[in-house]
TIMAR-688470 format. One line per 3 residues: their letters; for each residue x, y, z of N, C-alpha, C. Coordinates in Angstrom, 2 decimals, decimal comma. Layout:
BEGIN
A = X:Y:Z:X:Y:Z:X:Y:Z; ... $
//
This chain:
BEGIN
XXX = 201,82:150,26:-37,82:202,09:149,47:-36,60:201,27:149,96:-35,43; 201,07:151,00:-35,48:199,90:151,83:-34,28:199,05:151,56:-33,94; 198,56:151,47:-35,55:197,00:150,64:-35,52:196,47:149,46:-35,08 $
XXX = 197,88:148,64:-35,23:197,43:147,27:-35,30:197,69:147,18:-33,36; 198,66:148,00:-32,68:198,67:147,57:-31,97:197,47:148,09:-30,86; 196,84:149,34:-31,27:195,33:150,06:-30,92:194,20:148,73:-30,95 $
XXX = 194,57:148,03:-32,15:193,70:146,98:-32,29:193,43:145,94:-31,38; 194,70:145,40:-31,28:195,17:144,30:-30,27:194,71:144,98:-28,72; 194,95:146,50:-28,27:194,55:146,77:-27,01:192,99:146,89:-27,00 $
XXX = 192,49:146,73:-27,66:191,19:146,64:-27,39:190,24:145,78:-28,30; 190,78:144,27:-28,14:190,58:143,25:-28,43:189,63:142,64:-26,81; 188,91:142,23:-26,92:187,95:141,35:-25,60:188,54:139,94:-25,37 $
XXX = 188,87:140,21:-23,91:189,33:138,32:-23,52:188,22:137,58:-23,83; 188,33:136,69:-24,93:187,26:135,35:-25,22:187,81:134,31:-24,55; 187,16:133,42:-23,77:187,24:132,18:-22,96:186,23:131,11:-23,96 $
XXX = 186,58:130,12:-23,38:185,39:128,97:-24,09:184,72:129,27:-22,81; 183,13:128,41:-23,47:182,19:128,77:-22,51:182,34:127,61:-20,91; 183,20:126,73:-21,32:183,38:125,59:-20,10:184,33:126,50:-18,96 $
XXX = 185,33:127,96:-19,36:185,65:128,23:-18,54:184,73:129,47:-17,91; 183,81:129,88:-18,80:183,19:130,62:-17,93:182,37:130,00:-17,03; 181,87:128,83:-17,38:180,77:128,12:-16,42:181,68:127,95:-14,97 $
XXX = 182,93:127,20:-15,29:183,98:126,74:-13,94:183,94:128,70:-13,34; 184,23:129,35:-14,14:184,36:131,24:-13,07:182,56:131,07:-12,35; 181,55:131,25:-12,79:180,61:131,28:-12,51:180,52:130,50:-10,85 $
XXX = 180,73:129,10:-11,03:180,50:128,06:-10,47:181,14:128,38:-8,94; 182,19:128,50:-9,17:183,60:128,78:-8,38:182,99:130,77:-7,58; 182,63:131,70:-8,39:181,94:132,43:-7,42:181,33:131,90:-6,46 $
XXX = 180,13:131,26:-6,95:178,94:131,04:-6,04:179,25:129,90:-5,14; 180,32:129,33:-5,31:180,91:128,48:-3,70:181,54:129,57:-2,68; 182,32:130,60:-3,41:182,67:131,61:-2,58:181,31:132,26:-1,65 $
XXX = 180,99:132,61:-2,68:179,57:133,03:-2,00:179,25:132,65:-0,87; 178,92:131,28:-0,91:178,48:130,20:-0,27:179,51:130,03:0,88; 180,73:129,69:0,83:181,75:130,12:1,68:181,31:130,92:2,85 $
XXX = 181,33:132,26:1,97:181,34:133,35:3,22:179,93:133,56:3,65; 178,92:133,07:3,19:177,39:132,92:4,05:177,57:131,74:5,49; 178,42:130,95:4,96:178,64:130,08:5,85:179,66:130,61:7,10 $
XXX = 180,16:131,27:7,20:180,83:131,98:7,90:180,61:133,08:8,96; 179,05:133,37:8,47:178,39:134,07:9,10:177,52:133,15:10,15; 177,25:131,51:10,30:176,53:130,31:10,57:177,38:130,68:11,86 $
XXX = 176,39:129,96:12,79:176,41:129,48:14,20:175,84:128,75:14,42; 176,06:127,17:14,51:175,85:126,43:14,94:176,04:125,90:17,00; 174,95:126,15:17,90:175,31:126,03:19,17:174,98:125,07:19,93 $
XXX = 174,19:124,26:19,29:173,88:122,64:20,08:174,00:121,27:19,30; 173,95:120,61:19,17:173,93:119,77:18,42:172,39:118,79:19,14; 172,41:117,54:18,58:170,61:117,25:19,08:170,99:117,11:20,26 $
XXX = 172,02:115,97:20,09:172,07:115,74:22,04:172,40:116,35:23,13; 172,96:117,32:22,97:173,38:118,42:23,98:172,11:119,14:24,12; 170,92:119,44:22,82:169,86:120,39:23,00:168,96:119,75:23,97 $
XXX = 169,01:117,97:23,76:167,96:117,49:24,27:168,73:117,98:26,16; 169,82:117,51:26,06:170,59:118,08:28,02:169,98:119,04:28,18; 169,73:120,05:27,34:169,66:121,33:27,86:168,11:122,10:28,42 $
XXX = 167,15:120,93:26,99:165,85:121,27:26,82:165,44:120,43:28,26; 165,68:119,26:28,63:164,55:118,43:29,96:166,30:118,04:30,93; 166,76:118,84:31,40:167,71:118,50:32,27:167,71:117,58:32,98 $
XXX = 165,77:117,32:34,03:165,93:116,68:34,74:164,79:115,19:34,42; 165,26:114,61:33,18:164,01:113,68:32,25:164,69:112,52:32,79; 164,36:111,62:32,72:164,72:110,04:33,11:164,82:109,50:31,68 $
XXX = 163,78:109,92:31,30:164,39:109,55:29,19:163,96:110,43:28,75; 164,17:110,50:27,27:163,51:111,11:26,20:163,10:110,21:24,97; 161,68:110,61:24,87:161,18:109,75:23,66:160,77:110,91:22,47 $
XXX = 160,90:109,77:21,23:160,43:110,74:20,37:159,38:110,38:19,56; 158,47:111,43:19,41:156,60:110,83:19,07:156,66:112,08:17,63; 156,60:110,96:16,08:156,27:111,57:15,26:154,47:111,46:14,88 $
XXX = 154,56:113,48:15,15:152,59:113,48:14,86:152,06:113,57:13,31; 150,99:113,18:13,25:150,75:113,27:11,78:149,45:113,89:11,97; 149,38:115,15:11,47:147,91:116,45:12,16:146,94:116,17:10,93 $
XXX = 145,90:116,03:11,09:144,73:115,53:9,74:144,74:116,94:9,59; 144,10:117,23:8,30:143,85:117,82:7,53:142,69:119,24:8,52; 141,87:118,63:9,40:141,42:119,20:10,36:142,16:119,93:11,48 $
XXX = 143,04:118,82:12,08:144,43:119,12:13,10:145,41:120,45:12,59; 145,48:120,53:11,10:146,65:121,62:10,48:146,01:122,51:10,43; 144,45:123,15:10,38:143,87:123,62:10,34:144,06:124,28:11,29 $
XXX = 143,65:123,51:12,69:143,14:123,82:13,84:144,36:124,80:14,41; 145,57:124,44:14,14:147,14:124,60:14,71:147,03:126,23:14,11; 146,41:126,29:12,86:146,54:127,32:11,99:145,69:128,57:12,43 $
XXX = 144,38:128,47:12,83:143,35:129,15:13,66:144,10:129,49:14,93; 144,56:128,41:16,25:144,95:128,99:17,27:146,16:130,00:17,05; 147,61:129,77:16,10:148,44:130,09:16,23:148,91:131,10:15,62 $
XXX = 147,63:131,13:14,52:148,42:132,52:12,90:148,40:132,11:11,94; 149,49:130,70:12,30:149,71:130,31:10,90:150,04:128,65:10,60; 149,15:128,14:9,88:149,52:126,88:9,03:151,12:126,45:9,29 $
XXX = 150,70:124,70:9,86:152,00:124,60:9,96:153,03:124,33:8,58; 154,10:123,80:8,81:154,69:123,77:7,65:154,96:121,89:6,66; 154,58:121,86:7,90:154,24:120,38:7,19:153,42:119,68:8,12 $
XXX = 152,20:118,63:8,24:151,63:118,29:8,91:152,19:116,65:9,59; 153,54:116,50:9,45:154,24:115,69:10,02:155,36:116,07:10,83; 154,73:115,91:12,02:156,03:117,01:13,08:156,33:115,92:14,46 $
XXX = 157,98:115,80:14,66:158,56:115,76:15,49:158,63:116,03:16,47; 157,85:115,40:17,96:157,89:116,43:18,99:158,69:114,98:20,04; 159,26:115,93:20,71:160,29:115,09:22,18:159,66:115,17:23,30 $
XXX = 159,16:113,95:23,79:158,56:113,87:25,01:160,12:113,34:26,39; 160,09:114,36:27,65:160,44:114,27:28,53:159,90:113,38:29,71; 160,63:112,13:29,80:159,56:111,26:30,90:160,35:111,61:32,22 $
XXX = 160,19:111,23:33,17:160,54:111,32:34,50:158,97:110,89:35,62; 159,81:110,09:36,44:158,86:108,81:37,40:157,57:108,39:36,42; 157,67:108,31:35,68:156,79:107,37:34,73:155,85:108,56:34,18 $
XXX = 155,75:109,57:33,71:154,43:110,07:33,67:155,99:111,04:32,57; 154,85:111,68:31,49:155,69:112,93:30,76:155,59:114,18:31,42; 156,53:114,92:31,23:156,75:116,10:32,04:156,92:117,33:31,48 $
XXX = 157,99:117,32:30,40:157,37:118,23:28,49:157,78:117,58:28,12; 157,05:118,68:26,70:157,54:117,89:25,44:158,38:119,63:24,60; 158,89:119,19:23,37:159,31:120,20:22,78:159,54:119,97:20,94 $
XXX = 159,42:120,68:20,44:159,40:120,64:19,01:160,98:121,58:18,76; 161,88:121,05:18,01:162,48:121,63:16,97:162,14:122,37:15,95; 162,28:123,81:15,97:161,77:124,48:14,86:162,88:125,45:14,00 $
XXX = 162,95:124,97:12,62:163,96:125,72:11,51:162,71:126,51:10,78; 163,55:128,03:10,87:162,30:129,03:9,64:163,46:129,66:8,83; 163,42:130,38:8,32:164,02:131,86:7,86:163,92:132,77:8,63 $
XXX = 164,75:133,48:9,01:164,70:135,06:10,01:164,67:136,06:8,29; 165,25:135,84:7,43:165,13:136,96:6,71:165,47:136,16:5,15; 166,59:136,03:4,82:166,53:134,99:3,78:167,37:133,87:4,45 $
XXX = 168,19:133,26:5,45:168,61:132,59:6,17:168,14:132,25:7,16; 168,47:130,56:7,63:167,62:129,83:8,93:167,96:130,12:10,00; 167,43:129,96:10,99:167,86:129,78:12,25:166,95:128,64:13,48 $
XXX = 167,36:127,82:13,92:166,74:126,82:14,66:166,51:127,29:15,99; 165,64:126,87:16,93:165,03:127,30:18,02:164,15:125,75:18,58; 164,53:126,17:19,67:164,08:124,27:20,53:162,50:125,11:21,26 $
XXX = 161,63:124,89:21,23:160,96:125,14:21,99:160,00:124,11:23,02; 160,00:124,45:24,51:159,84:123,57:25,16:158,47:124,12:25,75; 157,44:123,13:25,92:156,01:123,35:26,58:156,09:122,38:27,90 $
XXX = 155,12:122,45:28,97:155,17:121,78:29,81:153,42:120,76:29,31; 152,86:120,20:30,07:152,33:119,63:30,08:150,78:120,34:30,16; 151,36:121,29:30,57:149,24:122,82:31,33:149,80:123,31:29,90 $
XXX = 150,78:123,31:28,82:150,60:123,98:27,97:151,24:125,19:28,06; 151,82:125,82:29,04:152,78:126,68:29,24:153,97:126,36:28,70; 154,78:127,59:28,14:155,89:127,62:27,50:157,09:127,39:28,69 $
XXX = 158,13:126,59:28,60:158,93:126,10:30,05:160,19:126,94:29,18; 160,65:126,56:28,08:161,98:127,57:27,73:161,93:127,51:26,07; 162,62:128,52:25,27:162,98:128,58:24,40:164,39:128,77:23,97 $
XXX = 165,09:127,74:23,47:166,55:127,61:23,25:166,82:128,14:21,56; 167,88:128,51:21,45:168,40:128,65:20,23:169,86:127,63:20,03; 169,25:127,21:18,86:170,42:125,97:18,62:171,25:126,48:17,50 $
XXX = 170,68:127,08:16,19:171,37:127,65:15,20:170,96:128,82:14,69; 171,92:129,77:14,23:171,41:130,54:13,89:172,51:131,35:12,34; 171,51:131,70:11,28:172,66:131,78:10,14:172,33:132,85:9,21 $
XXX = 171,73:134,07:9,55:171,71:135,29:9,60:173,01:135,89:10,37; 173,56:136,89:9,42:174,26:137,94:10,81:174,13:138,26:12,30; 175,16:138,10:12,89:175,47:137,93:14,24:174,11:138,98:14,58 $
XXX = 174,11:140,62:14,10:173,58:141,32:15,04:172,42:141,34:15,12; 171,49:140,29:14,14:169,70:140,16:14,24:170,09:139,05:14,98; 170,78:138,26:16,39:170,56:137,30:16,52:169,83:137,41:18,07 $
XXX = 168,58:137,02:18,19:168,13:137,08:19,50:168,92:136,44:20,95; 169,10:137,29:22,13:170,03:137,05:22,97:168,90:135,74:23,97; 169,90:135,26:24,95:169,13:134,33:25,89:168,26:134,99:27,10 $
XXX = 168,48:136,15:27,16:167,89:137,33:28,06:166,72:137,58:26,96; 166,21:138,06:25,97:165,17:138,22:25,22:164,09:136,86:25,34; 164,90:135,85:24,79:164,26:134,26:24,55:163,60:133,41:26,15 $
XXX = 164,43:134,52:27,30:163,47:134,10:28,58:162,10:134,92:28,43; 161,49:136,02:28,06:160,58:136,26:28,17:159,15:135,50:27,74; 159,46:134,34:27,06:158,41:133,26:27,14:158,29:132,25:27,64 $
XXX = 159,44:132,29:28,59:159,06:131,60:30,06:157,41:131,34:30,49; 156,58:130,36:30,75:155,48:130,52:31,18:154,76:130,89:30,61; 154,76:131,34:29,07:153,70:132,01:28,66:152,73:130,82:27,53 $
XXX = 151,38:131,42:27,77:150,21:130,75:27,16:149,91:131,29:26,16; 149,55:129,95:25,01:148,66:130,86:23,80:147,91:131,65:23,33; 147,80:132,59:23,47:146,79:133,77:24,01:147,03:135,10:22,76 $
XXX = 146,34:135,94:23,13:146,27:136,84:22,08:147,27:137,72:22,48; 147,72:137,71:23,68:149,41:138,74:24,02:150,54:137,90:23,75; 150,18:136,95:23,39:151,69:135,93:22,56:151,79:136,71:21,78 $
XXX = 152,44:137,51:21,34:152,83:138,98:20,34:153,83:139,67:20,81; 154,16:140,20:19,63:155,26:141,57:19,80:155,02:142,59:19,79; 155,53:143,27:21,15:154,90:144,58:21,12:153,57:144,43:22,80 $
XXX = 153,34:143,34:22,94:152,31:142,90:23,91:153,27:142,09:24,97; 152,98:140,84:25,14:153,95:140,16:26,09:155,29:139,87:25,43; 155,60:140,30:24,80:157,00:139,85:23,80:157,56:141,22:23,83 $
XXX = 158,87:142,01:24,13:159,51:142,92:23,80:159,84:142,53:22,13; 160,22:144,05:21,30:160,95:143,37:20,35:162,24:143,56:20,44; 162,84:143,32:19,39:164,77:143,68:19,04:164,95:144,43:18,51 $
XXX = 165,47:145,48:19,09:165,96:146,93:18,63:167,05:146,61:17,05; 166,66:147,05:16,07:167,51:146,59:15,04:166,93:145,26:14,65; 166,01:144,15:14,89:166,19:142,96:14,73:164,67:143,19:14,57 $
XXX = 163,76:143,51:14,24:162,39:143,15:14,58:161,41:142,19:13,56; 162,30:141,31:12,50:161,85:140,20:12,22:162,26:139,03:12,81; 163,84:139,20:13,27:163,51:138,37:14,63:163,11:137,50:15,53 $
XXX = 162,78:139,11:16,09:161,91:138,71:17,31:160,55:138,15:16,39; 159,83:139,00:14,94:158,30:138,17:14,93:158,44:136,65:14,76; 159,70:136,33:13,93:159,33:135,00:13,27:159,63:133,92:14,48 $
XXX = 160,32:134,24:15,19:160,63:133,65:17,03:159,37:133,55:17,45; 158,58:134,73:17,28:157,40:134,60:18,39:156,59:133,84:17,43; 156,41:133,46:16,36:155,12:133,09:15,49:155,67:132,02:15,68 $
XXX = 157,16:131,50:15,22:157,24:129,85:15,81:156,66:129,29:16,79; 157,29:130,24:18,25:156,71:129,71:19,44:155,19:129,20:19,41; 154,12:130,07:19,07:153,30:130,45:18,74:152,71:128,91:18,22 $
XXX = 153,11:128,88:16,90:153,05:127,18:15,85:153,34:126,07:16,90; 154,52:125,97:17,47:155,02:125,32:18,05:153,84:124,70:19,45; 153,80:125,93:20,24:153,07:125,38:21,11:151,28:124,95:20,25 $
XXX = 150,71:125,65:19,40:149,63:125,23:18,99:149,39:123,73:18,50; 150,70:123,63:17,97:150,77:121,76:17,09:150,73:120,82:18,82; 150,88:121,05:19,84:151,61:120,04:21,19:150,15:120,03:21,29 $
XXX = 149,15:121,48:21,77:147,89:121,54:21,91:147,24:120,69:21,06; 147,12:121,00:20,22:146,08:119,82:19,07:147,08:118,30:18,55; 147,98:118,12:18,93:148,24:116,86:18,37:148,67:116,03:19,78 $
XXX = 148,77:116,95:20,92:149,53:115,50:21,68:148,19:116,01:22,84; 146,88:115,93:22,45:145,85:116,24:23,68:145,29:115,21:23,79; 144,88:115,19:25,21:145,07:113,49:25,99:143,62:112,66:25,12 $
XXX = 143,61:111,66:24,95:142,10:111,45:24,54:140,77:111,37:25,84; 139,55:111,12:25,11:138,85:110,93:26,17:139,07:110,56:27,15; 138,45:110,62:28,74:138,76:109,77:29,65:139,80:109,96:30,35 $
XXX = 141,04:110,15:29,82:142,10:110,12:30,03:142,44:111,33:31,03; 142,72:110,74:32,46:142,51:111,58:34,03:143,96:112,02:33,39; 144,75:112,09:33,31:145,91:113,22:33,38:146,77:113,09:31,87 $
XXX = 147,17:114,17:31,07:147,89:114,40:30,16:149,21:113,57:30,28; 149,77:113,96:31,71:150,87:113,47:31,96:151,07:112,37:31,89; 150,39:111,35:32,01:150,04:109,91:32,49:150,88:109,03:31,68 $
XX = 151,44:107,90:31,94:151,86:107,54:30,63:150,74:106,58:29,70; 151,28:106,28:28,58:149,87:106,00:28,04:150,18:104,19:27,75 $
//
C-alpha cells in the first residue's frame, strides 16, 4: 500500500493541451493587464489640439506625402529617417495666415510608447513640446519643466543631449528618443511644408 501510494504522490498533473493553451492565454492578458496599468494617457486629440495653438481661429489638418528625396532629406537634417513618409501635420490658422503647425509623434522610450505633440512656429523654431501619453514606468517619464527646454530651439547641431538639451537623471533614453523626435519632427515641417517658389511669406495662406 506504500508504494502505491509513493506512486500516486508523485504522479504529474496532466491537463489536455486546450487547457494549457486557455493557462497560457489567460497569463499573457494578465500580463497585459498590468503593463496597462503602468499607461498614462493625458490628452486626448482635442484637448491636445487646446493646448498645442491656444490662440488658433482653426485648425486644419495637412496629410504630407515626403518623396523618396523629401525622406531622405528629413533623414540628413535630423539623424534619422522618418518612420513613414506619410505624416500628419496640424496647421494653426489665426487672421488668415498659419501661425504653427505641429506633428503628433508615437516612438518607444524603451520597449513601450509614449506620445509627444510637438509644436514649430512658422521661422521653424520649436514653440512647445507636449506629452500626451506615456506607457513606460512612471519614473523614466519626462517632466513639463524638462520638455520646456525646447522652447525656441532650432535644428542645429546643439539639438542634443548633453548640449542644449539637459538629460534625465535615471531616464537617459528618454530624454534621447524625445530629443531625436523633436529633432524628426521639426525636420519633416522644414522639408515638407516649405513655402514654394515665389511665395513672399510661409505664413500666407495658400
Amino acid at each position: 500500500m506504500g508504494g502505491s501510494s509513493g506512486r500516486r504522490e508523485g504522479r504529474r498533473l496532466r491537463l489536455p493541451l486546450a487547457a494549457w493553451f486557455f493557462i497560457v492565454v489567460a497569463t499573457g492578458v494578465l500580463v497585459l493587464d498590468l503593463l496597462d496599468a503602468n499607461a498614462e494617457v493625458y490628452h486626448s486629440r482635442e484637448s491636445a489640439l487646446r493646448l498645442a495653438f491656444p490662440d488658433a481661429d482653426s485648425v486644419t489638418t495637412r496629410i504630407l506625402t515626403l518623396s523618396e528625396d523629401e525622406a531622405q532629406e528629413v533623414s540628413d537634417r535630423s539623424g534619422r529617417r522618418p518612420d513613414s513618409r506619410l505624416v500628419q501635420v496640424y496647421e494653426a490658422w489665426a487672421g488668415g495666415t498659419i501661425r504653427a503647425r505641429g506633428i503628433i509623434d508615437t516612438h518607444n522610450v524603451r520597449s513601450l510608447p509614449e506620445t509627444i505633440f510637438v509644436v514649430v512656429g512658422v521661422d521653424h523654431r520649436v514653440k512647445a513640446v507636449h506629452l500626451l501619453a506615456f506607457h513606460e514606468p512612471v519614473q523614466y517619464r519626462a517632466s513639463s519643466r524638462w520638455l520646456e527646454q525646447f522652447e525656441d530651439e532650432t535644428l542645429d547641431r546643439d539639438l542634443v543631449v548633453r548640449r542644449d538639451i539637459a538629460g534625465i537623471a535615471g531616464a537617459t533614453m528618454t530624454a534621447n528618443v524625445i530629443t531625436a523626435a523633436v529633432r524628426r519632427c521639426v525636420a519633416t515641417i522644414e522639408v515638407g511644408c516649405a513655402p514654394p517658389p515665389g511665395q513672399y511669406s510661409e505664413g500666407a495662406a495658400p
